[in-house]
C-alpha positions in Angstrom: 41.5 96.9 91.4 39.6 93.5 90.5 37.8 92.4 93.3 39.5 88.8 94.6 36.7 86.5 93.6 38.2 87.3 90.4 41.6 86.9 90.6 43.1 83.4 89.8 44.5 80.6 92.4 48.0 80.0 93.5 49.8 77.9 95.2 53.8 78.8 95.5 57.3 77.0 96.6 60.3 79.0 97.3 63.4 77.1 96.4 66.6 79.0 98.0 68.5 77.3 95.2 70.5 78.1 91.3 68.9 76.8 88.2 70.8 74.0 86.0 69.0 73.3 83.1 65.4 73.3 81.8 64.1 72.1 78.5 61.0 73.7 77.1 59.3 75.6 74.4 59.1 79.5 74.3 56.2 81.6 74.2 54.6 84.9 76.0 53.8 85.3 79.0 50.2 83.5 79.8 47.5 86.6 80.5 46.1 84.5 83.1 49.2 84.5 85.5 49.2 86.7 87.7 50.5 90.3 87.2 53.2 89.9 89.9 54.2 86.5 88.5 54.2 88.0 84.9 56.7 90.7 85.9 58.9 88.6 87.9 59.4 85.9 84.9 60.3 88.7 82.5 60.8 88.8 79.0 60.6 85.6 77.0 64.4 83.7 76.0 65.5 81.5 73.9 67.6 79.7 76.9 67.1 79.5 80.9 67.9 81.5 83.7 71.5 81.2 84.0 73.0 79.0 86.7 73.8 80.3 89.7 76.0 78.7 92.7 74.0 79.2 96.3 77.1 77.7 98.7 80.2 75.6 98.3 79.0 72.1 97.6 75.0 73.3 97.0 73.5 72.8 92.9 70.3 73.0 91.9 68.0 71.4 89.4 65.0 71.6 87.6 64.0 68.8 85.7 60.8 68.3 83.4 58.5 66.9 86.4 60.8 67.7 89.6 63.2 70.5 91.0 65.1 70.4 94.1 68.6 70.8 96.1 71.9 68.8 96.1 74.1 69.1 98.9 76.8 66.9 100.2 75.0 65.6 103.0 72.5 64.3 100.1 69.9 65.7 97.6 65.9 67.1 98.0 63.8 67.2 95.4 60.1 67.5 95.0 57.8 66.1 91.9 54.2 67.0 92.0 51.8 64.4 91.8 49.9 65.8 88.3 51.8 65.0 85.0 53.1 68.2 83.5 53.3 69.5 80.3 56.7 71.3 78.7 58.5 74.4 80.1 58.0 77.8 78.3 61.6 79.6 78.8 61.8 83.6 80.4 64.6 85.8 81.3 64.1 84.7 84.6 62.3 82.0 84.8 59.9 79.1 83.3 55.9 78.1 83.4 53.7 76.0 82.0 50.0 74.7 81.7 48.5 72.6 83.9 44.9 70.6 84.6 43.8 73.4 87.2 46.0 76.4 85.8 49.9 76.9 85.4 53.0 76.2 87.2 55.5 79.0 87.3 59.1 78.3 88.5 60.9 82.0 89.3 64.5 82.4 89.6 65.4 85.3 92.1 68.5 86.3 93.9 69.7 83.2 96.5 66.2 81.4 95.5 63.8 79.5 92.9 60.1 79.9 93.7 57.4 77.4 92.4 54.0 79.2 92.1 51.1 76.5 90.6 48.2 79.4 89.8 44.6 78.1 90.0 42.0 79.3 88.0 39.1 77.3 89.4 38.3 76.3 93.3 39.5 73.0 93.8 37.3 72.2 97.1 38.2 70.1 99.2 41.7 68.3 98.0 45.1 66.8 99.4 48.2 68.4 97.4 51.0 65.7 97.5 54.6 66.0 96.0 56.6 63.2 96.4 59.8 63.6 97.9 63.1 62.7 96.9 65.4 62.4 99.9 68.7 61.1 98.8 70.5 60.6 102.0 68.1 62.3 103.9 65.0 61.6 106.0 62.4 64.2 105.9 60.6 65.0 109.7 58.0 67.2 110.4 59.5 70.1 112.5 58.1 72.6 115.8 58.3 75.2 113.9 56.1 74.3 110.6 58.6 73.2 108.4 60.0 69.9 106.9 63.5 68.8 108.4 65.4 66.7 106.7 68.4 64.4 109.2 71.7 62.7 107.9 73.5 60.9 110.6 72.3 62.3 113.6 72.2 66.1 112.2 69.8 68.7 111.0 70.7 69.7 107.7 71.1 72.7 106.4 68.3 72.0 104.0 64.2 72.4 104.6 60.7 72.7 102.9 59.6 75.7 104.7 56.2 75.5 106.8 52.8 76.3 104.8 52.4 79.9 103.2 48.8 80.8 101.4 49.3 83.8 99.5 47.0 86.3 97.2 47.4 87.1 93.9 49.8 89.8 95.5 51.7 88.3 96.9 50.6 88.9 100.4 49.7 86.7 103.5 46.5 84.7 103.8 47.5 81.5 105.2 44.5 79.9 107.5 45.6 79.5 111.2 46.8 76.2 111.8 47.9 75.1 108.8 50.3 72.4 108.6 52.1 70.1 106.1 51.7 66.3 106.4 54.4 63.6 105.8 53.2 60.1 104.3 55.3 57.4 103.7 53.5 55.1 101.0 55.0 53.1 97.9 58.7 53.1 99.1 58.7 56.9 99.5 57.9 60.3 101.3 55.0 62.5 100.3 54.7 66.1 101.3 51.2 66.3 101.7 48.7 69.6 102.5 44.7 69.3 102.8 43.6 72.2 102.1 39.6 72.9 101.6 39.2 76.5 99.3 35.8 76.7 99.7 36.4 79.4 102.3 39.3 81.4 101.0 39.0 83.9 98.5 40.7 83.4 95.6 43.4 83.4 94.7 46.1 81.6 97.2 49.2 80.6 97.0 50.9 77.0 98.7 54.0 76.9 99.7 56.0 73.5 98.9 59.7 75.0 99.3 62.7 73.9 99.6 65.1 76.2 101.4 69.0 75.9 102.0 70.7 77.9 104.8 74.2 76.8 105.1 73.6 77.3 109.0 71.8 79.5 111.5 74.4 82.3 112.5 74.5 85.9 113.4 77.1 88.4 114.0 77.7 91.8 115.3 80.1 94.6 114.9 80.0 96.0 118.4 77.0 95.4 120.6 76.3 93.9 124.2 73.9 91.1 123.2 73.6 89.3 120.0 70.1 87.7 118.5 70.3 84.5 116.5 67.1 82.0 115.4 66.6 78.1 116.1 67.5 76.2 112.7 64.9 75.3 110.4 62.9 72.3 111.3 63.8 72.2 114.9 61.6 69.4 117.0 61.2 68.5 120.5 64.6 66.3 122.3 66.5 67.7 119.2 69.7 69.1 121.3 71.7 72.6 120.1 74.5 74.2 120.7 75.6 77.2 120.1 79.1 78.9 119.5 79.3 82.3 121.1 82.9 84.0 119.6 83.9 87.3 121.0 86.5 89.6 120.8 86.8 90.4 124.0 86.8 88.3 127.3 83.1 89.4 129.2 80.8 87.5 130.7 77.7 85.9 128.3 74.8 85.8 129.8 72.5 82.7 127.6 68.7 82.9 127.2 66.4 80.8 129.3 66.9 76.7 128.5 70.3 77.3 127.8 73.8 76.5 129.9 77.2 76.5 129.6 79.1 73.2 127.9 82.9 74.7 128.0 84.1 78.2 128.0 87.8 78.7 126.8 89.5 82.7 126.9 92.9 83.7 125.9 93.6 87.3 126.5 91.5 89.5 123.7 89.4 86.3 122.5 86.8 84.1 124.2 84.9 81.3 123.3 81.6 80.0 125.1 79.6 76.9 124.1 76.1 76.2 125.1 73.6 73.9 124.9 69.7 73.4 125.2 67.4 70.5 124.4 64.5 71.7 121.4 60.9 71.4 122.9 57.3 71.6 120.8 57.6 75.2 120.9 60.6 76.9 120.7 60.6 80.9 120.1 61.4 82.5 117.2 65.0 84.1 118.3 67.3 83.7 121.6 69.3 86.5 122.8 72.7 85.9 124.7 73.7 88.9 126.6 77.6 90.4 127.0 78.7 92.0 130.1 80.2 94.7 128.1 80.0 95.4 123.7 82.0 93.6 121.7 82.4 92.0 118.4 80.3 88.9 118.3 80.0 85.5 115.5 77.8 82.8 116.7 76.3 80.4 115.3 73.7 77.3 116.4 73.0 73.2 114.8 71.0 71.0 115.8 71.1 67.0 116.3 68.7 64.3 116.2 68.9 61.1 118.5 71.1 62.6 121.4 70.2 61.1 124.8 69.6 63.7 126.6 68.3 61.6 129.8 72.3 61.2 130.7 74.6 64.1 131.5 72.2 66.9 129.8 73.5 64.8 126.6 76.8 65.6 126.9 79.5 62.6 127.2 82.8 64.6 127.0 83.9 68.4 126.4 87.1 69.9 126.7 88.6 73.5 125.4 92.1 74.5 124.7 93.9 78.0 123.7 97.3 78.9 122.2 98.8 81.5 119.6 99.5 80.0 116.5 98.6 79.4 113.0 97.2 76.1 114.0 94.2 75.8 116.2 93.8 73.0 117.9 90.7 71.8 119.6 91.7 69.0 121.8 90.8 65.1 122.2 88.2 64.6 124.6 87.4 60.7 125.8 84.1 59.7 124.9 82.3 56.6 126.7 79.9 55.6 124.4 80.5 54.2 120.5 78.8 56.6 118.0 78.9 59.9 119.4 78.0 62.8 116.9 81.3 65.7 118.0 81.0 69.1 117.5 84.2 71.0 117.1 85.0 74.7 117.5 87.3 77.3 116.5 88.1 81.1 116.9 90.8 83.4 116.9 91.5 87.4 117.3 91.7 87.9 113.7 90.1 88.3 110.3 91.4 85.7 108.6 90.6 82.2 106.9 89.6 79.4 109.6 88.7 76.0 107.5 87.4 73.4 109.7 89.8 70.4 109.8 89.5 68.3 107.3 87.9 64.9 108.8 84.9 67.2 109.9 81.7 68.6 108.2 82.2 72.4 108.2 79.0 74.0 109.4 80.3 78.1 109.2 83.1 80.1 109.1 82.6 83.9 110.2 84.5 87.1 110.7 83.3 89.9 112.2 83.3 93.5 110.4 83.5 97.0 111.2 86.5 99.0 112.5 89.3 98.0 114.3 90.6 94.9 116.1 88.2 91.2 114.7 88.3 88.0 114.6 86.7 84.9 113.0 85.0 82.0 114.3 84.5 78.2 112.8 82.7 74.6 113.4 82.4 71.5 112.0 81.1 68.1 113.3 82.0 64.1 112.7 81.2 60.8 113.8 83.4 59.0 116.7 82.4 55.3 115.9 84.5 54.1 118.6 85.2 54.8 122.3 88.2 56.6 124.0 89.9 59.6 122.8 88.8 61.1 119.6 92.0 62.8 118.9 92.9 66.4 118.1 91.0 68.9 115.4 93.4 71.2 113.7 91.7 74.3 111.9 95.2 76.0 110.0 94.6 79.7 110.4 95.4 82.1 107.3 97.2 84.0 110.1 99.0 83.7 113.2 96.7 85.2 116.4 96.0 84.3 120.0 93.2 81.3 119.1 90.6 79.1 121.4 89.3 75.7 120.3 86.4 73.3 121.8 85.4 69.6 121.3 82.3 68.8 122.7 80.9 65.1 122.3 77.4 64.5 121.9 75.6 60.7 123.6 73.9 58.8 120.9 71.1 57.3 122.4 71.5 53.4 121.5 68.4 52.1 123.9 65.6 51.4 122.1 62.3 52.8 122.9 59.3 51.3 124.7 56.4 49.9 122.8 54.0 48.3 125.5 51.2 46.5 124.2 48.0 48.8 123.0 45.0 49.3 124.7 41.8 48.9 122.3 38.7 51.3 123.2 35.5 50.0 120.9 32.3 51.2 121.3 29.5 48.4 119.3 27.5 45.8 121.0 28.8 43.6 118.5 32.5 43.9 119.6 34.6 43.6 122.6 38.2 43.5 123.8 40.3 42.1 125.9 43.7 43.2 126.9 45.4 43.8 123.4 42.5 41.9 121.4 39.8 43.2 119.6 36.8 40.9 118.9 34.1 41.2 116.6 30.8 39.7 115.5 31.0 39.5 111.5 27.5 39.7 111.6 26.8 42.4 113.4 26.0 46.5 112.7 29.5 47.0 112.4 31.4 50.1 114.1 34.7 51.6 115.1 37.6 50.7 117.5 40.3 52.7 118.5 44.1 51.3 118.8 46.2 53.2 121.3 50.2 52.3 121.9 51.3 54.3 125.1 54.7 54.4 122.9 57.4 56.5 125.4 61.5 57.2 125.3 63.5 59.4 127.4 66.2 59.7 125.6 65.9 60.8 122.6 62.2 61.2 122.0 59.7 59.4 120.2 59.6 60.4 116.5 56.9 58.2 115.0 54.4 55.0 115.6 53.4 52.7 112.1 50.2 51.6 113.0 49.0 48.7 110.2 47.0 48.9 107.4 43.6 46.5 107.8 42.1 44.1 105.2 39.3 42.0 104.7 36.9 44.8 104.5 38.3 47.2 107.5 39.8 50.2 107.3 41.9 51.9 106.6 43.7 50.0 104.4 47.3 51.5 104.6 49.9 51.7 107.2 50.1 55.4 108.7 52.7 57.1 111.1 51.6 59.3 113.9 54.3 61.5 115.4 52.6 63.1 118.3 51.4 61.7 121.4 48.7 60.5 121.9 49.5 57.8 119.7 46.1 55.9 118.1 44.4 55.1 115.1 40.5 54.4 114.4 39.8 51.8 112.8 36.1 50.5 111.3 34.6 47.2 110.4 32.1 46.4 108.3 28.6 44.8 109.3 26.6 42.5 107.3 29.6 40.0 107.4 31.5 42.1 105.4 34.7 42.2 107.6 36.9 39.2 107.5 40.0 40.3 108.7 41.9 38.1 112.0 45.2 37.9 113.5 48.2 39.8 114.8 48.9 43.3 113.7 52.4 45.0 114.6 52.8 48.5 115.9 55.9 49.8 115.2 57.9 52.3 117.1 60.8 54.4 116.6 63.1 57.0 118.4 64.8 59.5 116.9 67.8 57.9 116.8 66.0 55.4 114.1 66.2 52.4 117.2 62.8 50.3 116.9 60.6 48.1 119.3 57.3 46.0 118.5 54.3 45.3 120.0 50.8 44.3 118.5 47.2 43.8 118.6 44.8 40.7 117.6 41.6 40.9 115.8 39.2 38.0 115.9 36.0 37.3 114.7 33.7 36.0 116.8 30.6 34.0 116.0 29.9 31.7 118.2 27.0 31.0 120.6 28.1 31.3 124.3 27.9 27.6 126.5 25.3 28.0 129.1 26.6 26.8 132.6 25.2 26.8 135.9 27.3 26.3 138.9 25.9 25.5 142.6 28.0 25.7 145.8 29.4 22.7 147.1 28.1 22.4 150.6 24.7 24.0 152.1 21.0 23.7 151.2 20.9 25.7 147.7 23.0 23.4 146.2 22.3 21.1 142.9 20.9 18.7 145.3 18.8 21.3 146.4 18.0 23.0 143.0 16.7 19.2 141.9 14.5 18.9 144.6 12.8 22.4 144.5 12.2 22.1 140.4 10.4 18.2 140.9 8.1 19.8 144.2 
């Protein structure tokens, strides 16, 4: 076995995507890949890995600088900031050279995995990919990974959180380490610093892209079912989760989470629940049965809810019948713009499309022996008020069926940006409520802008603090996303800073409402005004003062 300081550098993506179409040229297999990324390209071929469909409604693509995921809710992709060179073509996959090695694209079962191998330590240095986000907006998630939202929901599409990896594949990623989002030149950039000074080589980065058409689970006979929080899950996102059983017992949620509606008719049962996401959320939740039975479940997630009214919840309803058409009923919402979740089940193994007007989020049928049944959602848009009308799901076959609406507040108040505070630390500055004054002159030194940004009902997702000029810095606009919410700034002495006026802070909820507020810089230059004052009445007064200067 080589020892590692000899084995190359990596840095990976795992793309849970089909290939479309490459162009490149063809050649063997370069000797300084890897052996675990030599065997898993395979042979070399005179055409690419052949397509291959992930979902209904997902394609892939890899294009001569970028490769990503279209969906119908819109399309990821990711282009790495270094110019590459042409695709060489393998059974099952495609590399090429690069500056600081080669970058390998691997097409596997349900996934495409980017591996850029190293051969040289890089230091310390910022790996960016710009990101293409079609319909989407990317958000940095709990969990690690990169969440991309479209109208108010999570999508089923994410750039997993940070893996390093060895030349075998294995796990070595330093504790802590977290992807960055940047938002410069009228796009995203996925960005990781990463210093390799420390690590032995090789490693492997992880920029990928995933799809899961949802979070679900389901069992074949069991008293509790085990299900994991979607991909990219923040804090104030709200979930809820569909609990379908074939059987009528009591389920018994994991802590955070209570009961929306809960609809039974005879051998089938239907329980939705619903929790709001914070920082850290576990890996899995269990919902316990009061007896074994066959379980589908399944959990979303959605961005901007205002959860400060009614747990988030404006209206829910449930109905039941036995039919070939399953009807979840209208429920009266109160507020324009509420995202609605709709749910169906029935006792059954059969097909269960969600109606038409909604976005299907699953479909599931439970397995094993005997009686089942099968279990659906989807989720729309109610722009108006009122009654949102009926959601028809048209069975495959006739069963005993329950069906849930439940509508979701948007949060439509915007969030609160008070003015900054300004913390400096130079004898040649001060400040003053929201100002900052300086002394162009002067040592130069630091200040630190901090907005005390806050919204209950949905959450804060970022504050745009300004880019500087006339000598300060930084330079560009950046967006914090976690309280407390500041940026350093630092002037230059000498009378190299110039810079004066108002700068706006710009905050925004996760329901993309925005409020201002701002700071002022001034330069200062100016000699103070000497002034004595003397009290009116008494001896030591000017009168006084005179008199005791002339004796």
């Amino acid at each position: 076995m080589l020892p590692l300081a000899a084995v190359p550098l990596l840095a990976a993506a795992s793309l849970a995507v089909s290939l479309v179409a490459l162009r490149a040229d063809n050649g063997a297999v370069p000797q300084s890949l890897p052996s675990f990324l030599q065997s898993a390209l395979g042979p070399p071929a005179h055409t690419v890995p052949a397509p291959r469909r992930l979902a209904r409604g997902v394609s892939a693509r890899i294009g001569s600088r970028d490769f990503g995921i279209r969906t119908r809710a819109g399309r990821v992709t990711l282009t790495p900031a270094a110019v590459p060179a042409r695709w060489r073509r393998f059974h099952d996959g495609v590399t090429r050279p690069t500056s600081f090695g080669h970058d390998t694209v691997v097409v596997e079962p349900g996934k495409v995995e980017e591996l850029l191998t190293v051969t040289r330590r890089q230091g310390v240095r910022t790996w960016r990919w710009r990101i293409g986000d079609a319909g989407l907006t990317p958000r940095l998630g709990a969990d690690g990974a990169v969440g991309f939202v479209a109208r108010h929901r999570l999508a089923a599409t994410s750039i997993a959180p940070v893996e390093i990896l060895d030349s075998h594949g294995r796990q070595a990623t330093p504790k802590g380490l977290r992807w960055s989002l940047r938002r410069s030149r009228g796009a995203w950039w996925l960005e990781l610093r990463l210093d390799d000074r420390d690590l032995p080589l090789p490693y492997v980065v992880d920029p990928a892209i995933t799809f899961r058409s949802s979070v679900t689970a389901t069992s074949n006979g069991a008293a509790s079912i085990t299900i994991s929080p979607p991909a990219g899950v923040a804090a104030n996102d709200v979930m809820l989760a569909q609990i379908a059983v074939r059987s009528t017992p009591t389920i018994t949620p994991p802590g955070g989470w209570v009961s929306v509606v809960r609809t039974t008719n005879g051998s089938i049962e239907q329980e939705i629940f619903r929790k709001k996401a914070t920082a850290s959320e576990p890996v899995s939740y269990t919902f316990n049965l009061s007896g074994s039975a066959k379980i589908v479940a399944g959990i979303s997630a959605y961005v901007g809810v205002d959860s400060s009214t009614a747990n988030g919840i404006d209206a829910s309803g449930g109905n039941s019948g036995s039919s070939t058409s399953v009807t979840a009923p209208s429920v009266v919402t109160s507020r324009a713009g509420d995202m609605v979740a709709a749910y169906w089940a029935i006792n059954t193994n059969t097909t269960l499309p969600a109606d038409g007007s909604t976005t299907q989020r699953w479909t599931l049928q439970s397995g094993g022996g005997g009686a089942k049944h099968t279990g659906t959602a989807g989720d729309y848009t109610f722009a108006g008020t009122g009654g949102t009308g009926t959601k028809v799901s048209t069975a495959g076959a006739s069963g005993a069926w329950v069906a849930d609406q439940v509508a979701l507040f948007l949060d439509n108040t915007p969030p609160s940006a008070p003015p900054p505070t300004i913390t400096e630390g130079s004898n040649d500055s001060y400040q003053s409520g929201s100002t900052f004054y300086y002394r162009p002159a002067g040592g130069g030194g630091t200040f630190t802008v901090t907005e005390g940004a806050s919204d209950p009902e949905s959450g804060v997702k970022q504050v745009a603090f300004p880019g500087l000029a006339g000598g300060f810095t930084p330079t560009t606009a950046a967006n914090v996303t976690a309280s407390p919410y500041s940026r350093v700034y630092t002037w230059p002495g000498a009378n190299g800073g110039s810079d004066s006026g108002s700068k706006t802070v710009t905050v925004t909820d996760n329901a993309s409402s925005t409020a201002t507020s701002s700071f002022t810089i001034t330069p200062d230059s100016s000699v103070p005004t000497p002034m004595t004052a003397f009290p009116g009445t008494g001896s030591y007064n000017a009168t006084g003062w005179a008199a005791g200067c002339a004796s």
